[in-house]
C-alpha positions as CSV (number, residue, x, y, z in Angstrom):
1,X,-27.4,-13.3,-30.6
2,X,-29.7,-11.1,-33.3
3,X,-29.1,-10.8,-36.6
4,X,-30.0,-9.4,-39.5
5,X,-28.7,-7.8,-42.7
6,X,-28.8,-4.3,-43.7
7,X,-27.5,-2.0,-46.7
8,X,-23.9,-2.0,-45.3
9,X,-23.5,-5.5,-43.9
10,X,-24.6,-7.9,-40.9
11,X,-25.4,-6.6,-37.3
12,X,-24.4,-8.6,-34.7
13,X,-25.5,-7.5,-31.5
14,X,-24.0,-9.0,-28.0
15,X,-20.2,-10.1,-28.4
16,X,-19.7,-7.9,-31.2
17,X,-20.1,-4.8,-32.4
18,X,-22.7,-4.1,-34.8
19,X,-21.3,-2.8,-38.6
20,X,-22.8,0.3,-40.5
21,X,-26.2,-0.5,-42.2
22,X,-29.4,0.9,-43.7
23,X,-32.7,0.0,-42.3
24,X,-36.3,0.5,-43.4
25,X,-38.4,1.5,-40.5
26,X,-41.5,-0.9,-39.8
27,X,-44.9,-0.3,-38.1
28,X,-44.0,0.6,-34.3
29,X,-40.6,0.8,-34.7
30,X,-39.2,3.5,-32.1
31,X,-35.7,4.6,-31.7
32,X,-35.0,3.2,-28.7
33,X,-35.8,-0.4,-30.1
34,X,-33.7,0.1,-32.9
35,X,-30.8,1.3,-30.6
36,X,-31.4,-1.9,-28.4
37,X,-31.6,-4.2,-31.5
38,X,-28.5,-2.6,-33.5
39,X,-26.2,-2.4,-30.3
40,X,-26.2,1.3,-30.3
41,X,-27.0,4.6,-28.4
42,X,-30.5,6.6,-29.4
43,X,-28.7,9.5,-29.4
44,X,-26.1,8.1,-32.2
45,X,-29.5,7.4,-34.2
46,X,-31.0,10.5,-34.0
47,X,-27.7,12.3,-34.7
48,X,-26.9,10.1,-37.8
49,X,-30.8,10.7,-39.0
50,X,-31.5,14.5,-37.7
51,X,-34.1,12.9,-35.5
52,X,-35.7,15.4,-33.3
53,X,-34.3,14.5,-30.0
54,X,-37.1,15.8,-28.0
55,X,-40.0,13.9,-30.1
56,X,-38.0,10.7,-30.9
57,X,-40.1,10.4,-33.8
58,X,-39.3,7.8,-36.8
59,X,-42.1,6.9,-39.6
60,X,-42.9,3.0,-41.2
61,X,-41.0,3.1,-44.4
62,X,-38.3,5.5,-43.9
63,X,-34.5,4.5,-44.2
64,X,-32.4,5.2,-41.4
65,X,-28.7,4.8,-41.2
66,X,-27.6,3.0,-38.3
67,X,-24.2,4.1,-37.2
68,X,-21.2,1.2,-36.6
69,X,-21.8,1.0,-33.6
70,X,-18.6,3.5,-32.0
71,X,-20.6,5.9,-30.4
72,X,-18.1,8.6,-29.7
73,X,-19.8,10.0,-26.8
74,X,-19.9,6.3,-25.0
75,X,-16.8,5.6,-25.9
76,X,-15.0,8.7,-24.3
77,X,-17.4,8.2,-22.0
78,X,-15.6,4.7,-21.4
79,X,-12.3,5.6,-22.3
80,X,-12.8,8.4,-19.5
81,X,-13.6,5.8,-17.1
82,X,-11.2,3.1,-18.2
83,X,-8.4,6.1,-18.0
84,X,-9.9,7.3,-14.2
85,X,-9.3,3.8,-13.5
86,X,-5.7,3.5,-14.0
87,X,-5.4,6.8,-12.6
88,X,-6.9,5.4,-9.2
89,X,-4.5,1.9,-9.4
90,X,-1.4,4.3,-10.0
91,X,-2.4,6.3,-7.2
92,X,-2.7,3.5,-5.0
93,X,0.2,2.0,-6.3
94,X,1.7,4.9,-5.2
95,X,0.2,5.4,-1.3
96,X,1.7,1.9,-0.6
97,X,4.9,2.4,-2.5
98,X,5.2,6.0,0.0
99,X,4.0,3.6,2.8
100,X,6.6,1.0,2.7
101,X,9.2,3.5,1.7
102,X,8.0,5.5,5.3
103,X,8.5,2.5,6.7
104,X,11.8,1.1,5.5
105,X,13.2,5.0,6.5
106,X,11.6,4.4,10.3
107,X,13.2,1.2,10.5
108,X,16.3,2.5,9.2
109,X,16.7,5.5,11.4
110,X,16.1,3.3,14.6
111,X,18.8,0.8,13.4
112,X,20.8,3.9,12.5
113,X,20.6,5.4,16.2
114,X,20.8,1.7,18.1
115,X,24.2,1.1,15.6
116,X,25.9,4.9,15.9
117,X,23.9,6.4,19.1
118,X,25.3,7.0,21.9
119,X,26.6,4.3,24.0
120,X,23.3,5.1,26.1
121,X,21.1,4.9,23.3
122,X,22.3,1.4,21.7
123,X,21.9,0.0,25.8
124,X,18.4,1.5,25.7
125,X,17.4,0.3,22.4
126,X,18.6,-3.1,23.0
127,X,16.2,-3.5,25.9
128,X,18.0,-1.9,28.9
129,X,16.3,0.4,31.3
130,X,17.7,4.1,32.4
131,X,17.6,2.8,36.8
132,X,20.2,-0.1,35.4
133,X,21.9,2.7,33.8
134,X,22.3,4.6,36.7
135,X,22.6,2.4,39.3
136,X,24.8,-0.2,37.6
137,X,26.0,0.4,34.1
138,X,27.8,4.1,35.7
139,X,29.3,3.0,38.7
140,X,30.7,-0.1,37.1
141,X,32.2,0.9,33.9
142,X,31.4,4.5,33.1
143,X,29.1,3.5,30.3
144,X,32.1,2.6,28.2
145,X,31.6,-0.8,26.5
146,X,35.5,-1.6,26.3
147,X,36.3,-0.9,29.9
148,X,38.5,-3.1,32.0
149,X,39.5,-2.9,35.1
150,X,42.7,-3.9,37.0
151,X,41.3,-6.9,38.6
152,X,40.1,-8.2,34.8
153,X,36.1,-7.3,35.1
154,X,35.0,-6.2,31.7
155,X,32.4,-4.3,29.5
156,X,29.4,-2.5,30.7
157,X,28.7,-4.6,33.8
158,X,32.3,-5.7,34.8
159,X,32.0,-8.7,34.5
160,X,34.6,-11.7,33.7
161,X,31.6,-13.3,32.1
162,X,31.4,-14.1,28.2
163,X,28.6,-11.3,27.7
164,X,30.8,-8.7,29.3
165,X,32.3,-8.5,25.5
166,X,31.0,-7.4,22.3
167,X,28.2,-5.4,20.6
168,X,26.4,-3.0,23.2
169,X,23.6,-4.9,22.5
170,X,24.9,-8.3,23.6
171,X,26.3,-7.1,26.9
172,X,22.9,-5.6,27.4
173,X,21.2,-8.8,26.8
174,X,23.8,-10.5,29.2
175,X,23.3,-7.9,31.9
176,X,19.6,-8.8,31.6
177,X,19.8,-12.3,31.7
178,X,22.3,-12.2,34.7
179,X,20.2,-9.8,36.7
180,X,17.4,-11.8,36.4
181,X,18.4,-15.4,36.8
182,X,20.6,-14.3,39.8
183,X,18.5,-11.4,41.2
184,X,14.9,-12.1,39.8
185,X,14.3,-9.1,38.3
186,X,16.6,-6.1,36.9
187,X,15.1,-4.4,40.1
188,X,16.6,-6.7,42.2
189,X,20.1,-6.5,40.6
190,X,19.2,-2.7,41.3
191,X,18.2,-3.0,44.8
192,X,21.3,-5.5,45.5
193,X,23.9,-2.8,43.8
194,X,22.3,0.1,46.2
195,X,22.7,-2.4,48.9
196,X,26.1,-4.0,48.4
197,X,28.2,-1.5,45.9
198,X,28.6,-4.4,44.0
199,X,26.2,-6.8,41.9
């Protein structure tokens, strides 16, 4: 770190900021090696010592007034950027704040329609197809969940089964299961029904 002393005080150049000060001007000095040395811009120099800013000119024995070293220009100039800075970490802040919030609404509105659709829509949404629909779900129980029939057959599939009760979406997931561990496929529980009028 450099130091020296001037009229004002010590300069301390690096870490800290230099102070106000007085300086004599030696042989070769130019403006833009006492900016470097003192911490500070040229332009603060000139503008301190009505230096000519197109000549840059300083002479050996002449006092010049350093300035403290708070160049106002460079420090809007970094308070600018320091302040577009938090501007860009707010707005990012905010594009995944609007993400997630995008997001939890999505997921929301799907849980809303599988919960309070349609009897149709919950069936759908819990991973049953529109041909089991049709071809079983219909003739069986005329899509309503809580149907029972005279003979003790339950729920969307009539069944006397444990999944023929419940949510929409737990009789769905039993009708899957069945038709495919006893048909292979929800296609073959299909075919079978269109086959047999029963499944």
């Amino acid at each position: 770190m450099f130091t020296t002393a001037g009229a004002a005080g010590l300069f301390l150049v690096g870490a800290q900021q230099a102070q106000a000060a007085t300086v004599t001007a030696q042989s070769g000095d130019t403006v833009s090696e006492l900016a470097d040395k003192y911490g500070v811009s040229i332009d603060s120099i000139e503008k301190a010592n009505d230096i000519d800013a197109t000549t840059h000119l300083i002479f050996a024995g002449q006092n010049y007034e350093i300035p403290d070293g708070t160049d106002t220009t460079t420090a809007q100039a970094v308070q600018a950027q320091q302040q577009a800075s938090a501007a860009q970490a707010q707005q990012a802040a905010a594009t995944v704040q609007q993400a997630a919030q995008t997001q939890q609404a999505t997921t929301a509105a799907a849980t809303t329609t599988a919960a309070s659709g349609s009897t149709y829509d919950q069936f759908i949404a819990a991973g049953g197809t529109a041909e089991l629909w049709n071809t079983i779900v219909m003739p069986e129980s005329g899509g309503n969940a809580n149907a029972v029939s005279p003979n003790g057959y339950h729920g969307l599939g009539q069944t006397k089964e444990s999944w023929g009760y419940g949510s929409v979406a737990s009789q769905t997931a039993g009708m899957l299961n069945y038709a495919t561990s006893r048909y292979g496929s929800v296609s073959g529980a299909v075919a079978f029904r269109q086959s047999h009028g029963s499944w």
